[in-house]
C-alpha positions as CSV (number, residue, x, y, z in Angstrom):
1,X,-14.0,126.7,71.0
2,X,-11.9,124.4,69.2
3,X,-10.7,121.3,71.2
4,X,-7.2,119.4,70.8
5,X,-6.2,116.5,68.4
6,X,-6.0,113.6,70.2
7,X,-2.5,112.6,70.4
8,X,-3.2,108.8,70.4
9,X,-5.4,109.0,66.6
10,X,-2.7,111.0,65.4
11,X,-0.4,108.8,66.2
12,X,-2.6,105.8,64.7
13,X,-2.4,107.8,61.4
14,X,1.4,108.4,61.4
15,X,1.7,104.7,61.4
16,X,-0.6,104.0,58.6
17,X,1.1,106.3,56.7
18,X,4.8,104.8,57.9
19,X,3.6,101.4,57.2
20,X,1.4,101.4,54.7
21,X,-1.8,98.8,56.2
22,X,-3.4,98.6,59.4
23,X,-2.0,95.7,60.6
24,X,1.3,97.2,60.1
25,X,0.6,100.1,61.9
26,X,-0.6,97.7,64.8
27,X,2.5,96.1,65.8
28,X,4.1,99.8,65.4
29,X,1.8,100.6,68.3
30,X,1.3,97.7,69.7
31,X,-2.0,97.9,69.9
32,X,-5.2,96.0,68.3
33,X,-5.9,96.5,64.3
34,X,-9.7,97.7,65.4
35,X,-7.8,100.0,67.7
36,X,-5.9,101.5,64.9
37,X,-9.2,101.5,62.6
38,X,-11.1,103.1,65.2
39,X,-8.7,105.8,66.2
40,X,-8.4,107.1,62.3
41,X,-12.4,106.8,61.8
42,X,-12.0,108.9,65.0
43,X,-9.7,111.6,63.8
44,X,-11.6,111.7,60.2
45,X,-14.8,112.8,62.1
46,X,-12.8,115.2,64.4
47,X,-11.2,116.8,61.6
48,X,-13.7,116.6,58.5
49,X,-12.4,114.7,56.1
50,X,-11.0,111.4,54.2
51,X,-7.7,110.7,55.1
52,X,-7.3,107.1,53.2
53,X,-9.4,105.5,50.3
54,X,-9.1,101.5,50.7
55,X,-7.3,99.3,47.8
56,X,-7.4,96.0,49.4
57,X,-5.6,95.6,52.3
58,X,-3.7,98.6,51.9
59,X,-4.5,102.0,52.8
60,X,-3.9,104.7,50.3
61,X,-3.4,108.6,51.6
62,X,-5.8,110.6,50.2
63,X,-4.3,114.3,49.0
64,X,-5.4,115.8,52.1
65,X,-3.8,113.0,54.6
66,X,-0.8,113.2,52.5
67,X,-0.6,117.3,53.3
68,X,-1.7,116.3,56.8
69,X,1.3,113.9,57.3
70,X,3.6,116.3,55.5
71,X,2.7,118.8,58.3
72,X,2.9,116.4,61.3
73,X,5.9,114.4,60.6
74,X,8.6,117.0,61.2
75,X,6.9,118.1,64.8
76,X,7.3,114.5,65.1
77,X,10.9,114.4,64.3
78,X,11.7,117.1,66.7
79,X,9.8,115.1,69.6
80,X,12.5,112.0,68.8
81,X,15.0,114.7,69.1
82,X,13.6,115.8,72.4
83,X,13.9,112.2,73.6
84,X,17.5,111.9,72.3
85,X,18.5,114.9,74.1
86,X,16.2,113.8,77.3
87,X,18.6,110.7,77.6
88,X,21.6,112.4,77.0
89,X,20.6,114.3,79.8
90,X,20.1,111.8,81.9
91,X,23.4,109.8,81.3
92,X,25.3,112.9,81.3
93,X,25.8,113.3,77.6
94,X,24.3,116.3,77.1
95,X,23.4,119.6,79.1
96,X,25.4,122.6,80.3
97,X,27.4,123.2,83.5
98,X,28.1,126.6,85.5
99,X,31.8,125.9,87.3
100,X,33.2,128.8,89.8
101,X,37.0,128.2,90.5
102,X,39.5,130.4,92.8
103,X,42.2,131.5,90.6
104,X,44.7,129.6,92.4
105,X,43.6,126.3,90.8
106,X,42.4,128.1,87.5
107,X,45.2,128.3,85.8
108,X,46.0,125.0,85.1
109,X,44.5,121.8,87.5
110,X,41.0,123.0,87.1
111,X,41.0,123.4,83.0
112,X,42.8,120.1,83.4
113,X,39.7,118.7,85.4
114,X,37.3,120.3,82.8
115,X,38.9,118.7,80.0
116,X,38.8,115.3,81.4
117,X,35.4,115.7,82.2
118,X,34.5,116.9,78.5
119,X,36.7,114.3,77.0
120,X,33.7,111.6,77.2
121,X,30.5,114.4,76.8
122,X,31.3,116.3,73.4
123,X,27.9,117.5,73.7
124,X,27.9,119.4,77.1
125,X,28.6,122.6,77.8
126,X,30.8,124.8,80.2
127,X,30.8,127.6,81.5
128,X,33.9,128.6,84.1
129,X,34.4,131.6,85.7
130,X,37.5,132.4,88.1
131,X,36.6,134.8,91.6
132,X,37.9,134.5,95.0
133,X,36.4,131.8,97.4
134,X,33.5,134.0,99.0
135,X,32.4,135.7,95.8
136,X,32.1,131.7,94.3
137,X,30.3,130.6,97.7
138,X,27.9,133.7,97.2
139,X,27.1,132.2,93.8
140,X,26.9,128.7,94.2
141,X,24.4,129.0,97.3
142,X,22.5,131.0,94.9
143,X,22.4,128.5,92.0
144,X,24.1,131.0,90.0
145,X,26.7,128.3,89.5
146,X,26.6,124.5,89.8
147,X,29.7,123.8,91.1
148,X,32.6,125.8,92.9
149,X,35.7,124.6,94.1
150,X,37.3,127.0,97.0
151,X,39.7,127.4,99.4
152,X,38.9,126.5,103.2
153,X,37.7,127.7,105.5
154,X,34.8,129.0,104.5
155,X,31.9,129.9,106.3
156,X,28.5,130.5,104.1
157,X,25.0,129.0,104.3
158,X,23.4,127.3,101.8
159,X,26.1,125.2,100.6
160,X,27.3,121.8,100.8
161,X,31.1,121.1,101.6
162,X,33.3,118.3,100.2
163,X,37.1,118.7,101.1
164,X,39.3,117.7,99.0
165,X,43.2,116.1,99.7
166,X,44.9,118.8,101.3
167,X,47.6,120.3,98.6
168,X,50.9,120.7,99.6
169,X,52.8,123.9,99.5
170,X,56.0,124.4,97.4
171,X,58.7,127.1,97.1
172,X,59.1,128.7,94.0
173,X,62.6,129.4,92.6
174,X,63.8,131.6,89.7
175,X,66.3,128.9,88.4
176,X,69.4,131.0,88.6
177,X,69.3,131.3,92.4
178,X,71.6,129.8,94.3
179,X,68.7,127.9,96.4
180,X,67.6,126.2,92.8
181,X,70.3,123.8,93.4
182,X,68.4,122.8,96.7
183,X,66.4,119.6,96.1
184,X,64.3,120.1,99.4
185,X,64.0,124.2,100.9
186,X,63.8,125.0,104.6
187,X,62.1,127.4,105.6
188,X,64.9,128.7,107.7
189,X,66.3,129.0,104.3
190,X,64.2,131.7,103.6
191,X,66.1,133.7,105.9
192,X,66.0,136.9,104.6
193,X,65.5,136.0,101.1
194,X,63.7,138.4,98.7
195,X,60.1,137.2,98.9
196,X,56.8,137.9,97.1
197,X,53.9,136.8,99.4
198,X,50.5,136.6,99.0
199,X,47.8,139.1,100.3
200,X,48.0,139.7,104.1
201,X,44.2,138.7,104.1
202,X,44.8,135.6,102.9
203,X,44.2,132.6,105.9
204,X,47.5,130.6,104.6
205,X,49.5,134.1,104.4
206,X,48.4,133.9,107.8
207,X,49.8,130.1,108.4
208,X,52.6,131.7,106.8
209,X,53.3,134.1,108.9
210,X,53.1,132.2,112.0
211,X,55.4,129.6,110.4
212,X,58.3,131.9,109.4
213,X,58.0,133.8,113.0
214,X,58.2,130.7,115.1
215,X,61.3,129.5,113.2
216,X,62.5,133.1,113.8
217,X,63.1,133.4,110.0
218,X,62.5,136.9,108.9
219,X,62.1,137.1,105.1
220,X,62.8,140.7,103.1
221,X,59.0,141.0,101.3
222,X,59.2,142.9,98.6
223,X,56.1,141.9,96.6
224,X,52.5,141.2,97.7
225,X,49.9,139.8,95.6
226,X,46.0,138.1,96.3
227,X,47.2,135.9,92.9
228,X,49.3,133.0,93.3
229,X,49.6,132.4,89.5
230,X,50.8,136.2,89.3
231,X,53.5,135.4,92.5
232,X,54.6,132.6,90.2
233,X,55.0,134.6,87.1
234,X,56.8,136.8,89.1
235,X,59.0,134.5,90.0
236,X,59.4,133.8,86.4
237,X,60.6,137.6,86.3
238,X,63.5,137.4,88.6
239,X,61.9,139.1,91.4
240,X,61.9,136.9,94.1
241,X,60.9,133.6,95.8
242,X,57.2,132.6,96.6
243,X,55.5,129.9,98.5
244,X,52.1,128.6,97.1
245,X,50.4,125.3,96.4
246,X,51.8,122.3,94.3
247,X,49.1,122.4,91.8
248,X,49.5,126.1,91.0
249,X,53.4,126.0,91.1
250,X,53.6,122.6,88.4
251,X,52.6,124.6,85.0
252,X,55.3,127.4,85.9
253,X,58.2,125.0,86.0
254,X,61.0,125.2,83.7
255,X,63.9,127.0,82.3
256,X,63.4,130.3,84.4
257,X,61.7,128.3,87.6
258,X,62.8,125.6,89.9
259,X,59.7,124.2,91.9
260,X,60.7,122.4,95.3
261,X,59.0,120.6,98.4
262,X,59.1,122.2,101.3
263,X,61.0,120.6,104.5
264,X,58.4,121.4,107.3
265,X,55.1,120.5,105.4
266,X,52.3,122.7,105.3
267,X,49.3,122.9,102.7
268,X,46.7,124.8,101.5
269,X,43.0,123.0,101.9
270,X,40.3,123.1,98.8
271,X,36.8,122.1,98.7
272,X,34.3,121.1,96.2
273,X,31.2,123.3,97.1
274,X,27.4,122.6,95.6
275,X,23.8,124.3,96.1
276,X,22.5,122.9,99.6
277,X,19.1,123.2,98.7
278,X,17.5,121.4,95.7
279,X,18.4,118.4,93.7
280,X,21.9,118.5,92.7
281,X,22.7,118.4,88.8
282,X,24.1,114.8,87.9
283,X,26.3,116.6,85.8
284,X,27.8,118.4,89.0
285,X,28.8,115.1,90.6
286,X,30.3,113.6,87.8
287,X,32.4,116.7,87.4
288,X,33.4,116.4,90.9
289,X,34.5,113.0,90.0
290,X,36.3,113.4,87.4
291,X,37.9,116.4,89.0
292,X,39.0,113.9,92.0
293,X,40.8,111.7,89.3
294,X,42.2,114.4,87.9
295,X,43.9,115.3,91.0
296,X,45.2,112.1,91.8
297,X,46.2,111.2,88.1
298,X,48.6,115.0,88.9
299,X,49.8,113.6,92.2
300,X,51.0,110.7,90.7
301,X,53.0,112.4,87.9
């Protein structure tokens, strides 16, 4: 049975060649010149024949060590690439990140956060994917994805939890109604008011709810949706007034929508979720920080 090169004579000949004497090779390697000698007489009698004829203190290649180092030197360009990439790695240059966002933050602060996070690391990868809160949990716990942001609470094993600033809510407002002119809405104001609401399953519908009834404001719903982006298009449309978070209402804003704080505050509460078990990826946490600083940077706008 054939037995391996050894990597250190091959590497005493790839030096040779590179530098053209022994001694040259040497301080390549940083090793003795009867090191380097030794490990080519070495991989001449491991392999069967001549690699250099001597013409003074240079070493010539003979045809077969120039077909030798012909062969070698690519594999040996592919391991510097391998070491390039290995660093990239580790200083977040380089590599590929699974994201799992709820759709509520998907249509505009989470590609915002992505793109922050890219700006600096043109060669990473993304891969985002927008499903409700569980469905990311579910994935994330599973290392299916390596970052999820969510809406609290949430109750799953497996994870890790970091809350996030809680995100005030805002009332939506096609721009013709008379409550556009408002620059702060009540929630009295909603007063029967045609509303589009999110899903009753929702756990701020139910905040909601309990809001509205204990100001004794009874709002005419007409529309029910599990989407906040699709209640704010909707708004867009004419057909009502909804209520959802600041960072999902902003991109809507314009000519057909007004976007207003709310007088008696309330918000919705996000977390940044990870895998619970297992080293996290660096590239995971320095998303999350950029995605932080992306939030502010919006506040503050």
């Amino acid at each position: 049975m054939k037995s391996s090169l050894n990597m250190g004579q091959v590497e005493a000949f790839r030096s040779v060649m590179i530098a053209g004497t022994v001694v040259g090779a040497a301080r390549l390697m940083n090793i003795t010149q009867p090191g380097v000698s030794r490990s080519i007489g070495l991989l001449e009698l491991r392999i069967g024949y001549k690699l250099f004829d001597r013409h003074g203190r240079r070493l010539v290649p003979t045809p077969e060590g120039e077909a030798l180092y012909r062969e070698i030197e690519p594999l040996y360009g592919s391991l510097d690439r391998i070491a390039e990439i290995a660093q990239d790695i580790r200083f977040q240059r380089a590599g590929a990140l699974r994201i799992g966002t709820l759709p509520a933050l998907a249509q505009w602060l989470v590609p915002r956060g992505i793109a922050r996070f890219l700006s600096t690391r043109p060669k990473v990868s993304v891969f985002v994917e927008s499903l409700p809160s569980r469905q990311i949990a579910e994935r994330v716990s599973t290392r299916q994805f390596d970052v999820g942001i969510v809406e609290l609470p949430l109750f799953r094993s497996a994870i890790s939890i970091e809350p996030l600033e809680p995100m005030p809510f805002m009332a939506v407002i096609p721009a013709t109604h008379p409550l556009a002119e408002k620059p702060i809405i009540s929630l009295k104001d909603l007063d029967g008011e045609r509303m589009i609401m999110l899903a009753r399953q929702s756990f701020i519908r139910h905040q909601i709810d309990d809001m509205l009834s204990n100001l004794g404001v009874e709002p005419n719903v007409i529309l029910e949706t599990p989407s906040s982006s699709i209640a704010c298009a909707l708004v867009g449309a004419g057909a009502g007034i909804t209520l959802v978070g600041n960072h999902t209402a902003k991109p809507f804003a314009g000519p057909q929508v007004v976007v207003r704080p709310i007088k008696e505050a309330f918000s919705s509460n996000f977390a940044i979720i990870f895998p619970e078990a297992g080293t996290r990826l660096s590239l995971a946490n320095a998303f999350a920080e950029e995605f932080r600083e992306e939030i502010r940077c919006s506040d503050l706008s």
